[in-house]
C-alpha positions in Angstrom: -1.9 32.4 11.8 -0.7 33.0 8.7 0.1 29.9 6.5 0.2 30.0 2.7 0.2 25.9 1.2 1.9 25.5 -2.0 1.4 24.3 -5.2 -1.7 22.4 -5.3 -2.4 21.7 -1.2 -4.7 23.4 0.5 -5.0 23.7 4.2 -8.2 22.8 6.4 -10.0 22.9 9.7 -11.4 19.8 10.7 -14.7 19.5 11.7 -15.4 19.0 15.5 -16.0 14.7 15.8 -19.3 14.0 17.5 -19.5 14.4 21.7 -23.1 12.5 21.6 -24.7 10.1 20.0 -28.4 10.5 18.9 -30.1 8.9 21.7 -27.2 10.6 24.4 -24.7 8.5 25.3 -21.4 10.5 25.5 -18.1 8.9 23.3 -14.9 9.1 25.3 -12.2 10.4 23.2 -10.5 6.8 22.6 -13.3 5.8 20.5 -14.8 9.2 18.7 -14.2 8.9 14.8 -11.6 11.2 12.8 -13.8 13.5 11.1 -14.2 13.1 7.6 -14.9 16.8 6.4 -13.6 20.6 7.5 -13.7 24.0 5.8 -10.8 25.6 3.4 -8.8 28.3 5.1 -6.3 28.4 2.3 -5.0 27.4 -0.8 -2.0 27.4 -2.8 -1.9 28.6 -6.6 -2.3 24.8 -8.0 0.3 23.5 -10.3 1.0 24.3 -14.5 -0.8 20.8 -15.2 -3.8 21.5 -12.8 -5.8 24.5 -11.8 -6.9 24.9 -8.1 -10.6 24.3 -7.9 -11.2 24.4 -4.6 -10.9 28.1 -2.4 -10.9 29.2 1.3 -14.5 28.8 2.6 -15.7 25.8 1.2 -17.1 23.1 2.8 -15.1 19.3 1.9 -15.4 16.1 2.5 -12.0 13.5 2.3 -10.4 10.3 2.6 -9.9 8.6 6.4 -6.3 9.2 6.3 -5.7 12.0 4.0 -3.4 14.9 4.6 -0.8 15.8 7.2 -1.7 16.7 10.8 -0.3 19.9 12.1 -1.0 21.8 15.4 -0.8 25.7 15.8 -1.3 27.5 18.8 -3.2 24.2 20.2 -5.8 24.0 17.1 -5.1 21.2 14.6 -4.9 21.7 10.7 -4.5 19.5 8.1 -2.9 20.2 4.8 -3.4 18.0 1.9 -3.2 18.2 -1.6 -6.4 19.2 -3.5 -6.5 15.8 -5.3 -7.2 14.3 -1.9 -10.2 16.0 -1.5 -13.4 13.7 -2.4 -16.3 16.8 -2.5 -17.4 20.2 -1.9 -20.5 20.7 -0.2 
């Protein structure tokens, strides 16, 4: 894969949503939560009026419906612009 965002998105691997809850029970895929954090894989060079903060590694949490879904060779991305992003961890 080799996808470069622009400008000030960056793109990111969402974290696996839960198979189990704490005491066992399994959640079918109808109900299981989006995931509200992933990891960096890239970023693009930010814009003249803000600086990209965020780089490819780091661990982020953000918004319910933030970014734009894509799916590459059966894994899905998201890219989203680094304003979207609530915090690193």
């Amino acid at each position: 894969m080799n996808i470069k965002p622009l400008a000030d998105r960056v793109l990111v691997k969402p974290a696996q949503a839960e198979e189990k809850t704490a005491s066992g029970i399994i959640i079918p895929d109808s109900a299981k939560e989006k995931p509200l954090k992933g990891e960096v894989l890239a970023v693009g060079k930010g814009t003249k009026d803000e600086e990209m903060v965020l780089k490819a590694g780091d661990q982020i949490l953000y918004g319910k419906y933030s970014g734009t879904e894509i799916e590459i060779d059966g894994e899905k991305y998201l890219i989203m612009r680094q304003s979207d992003v609530l915090a690193t961890f």
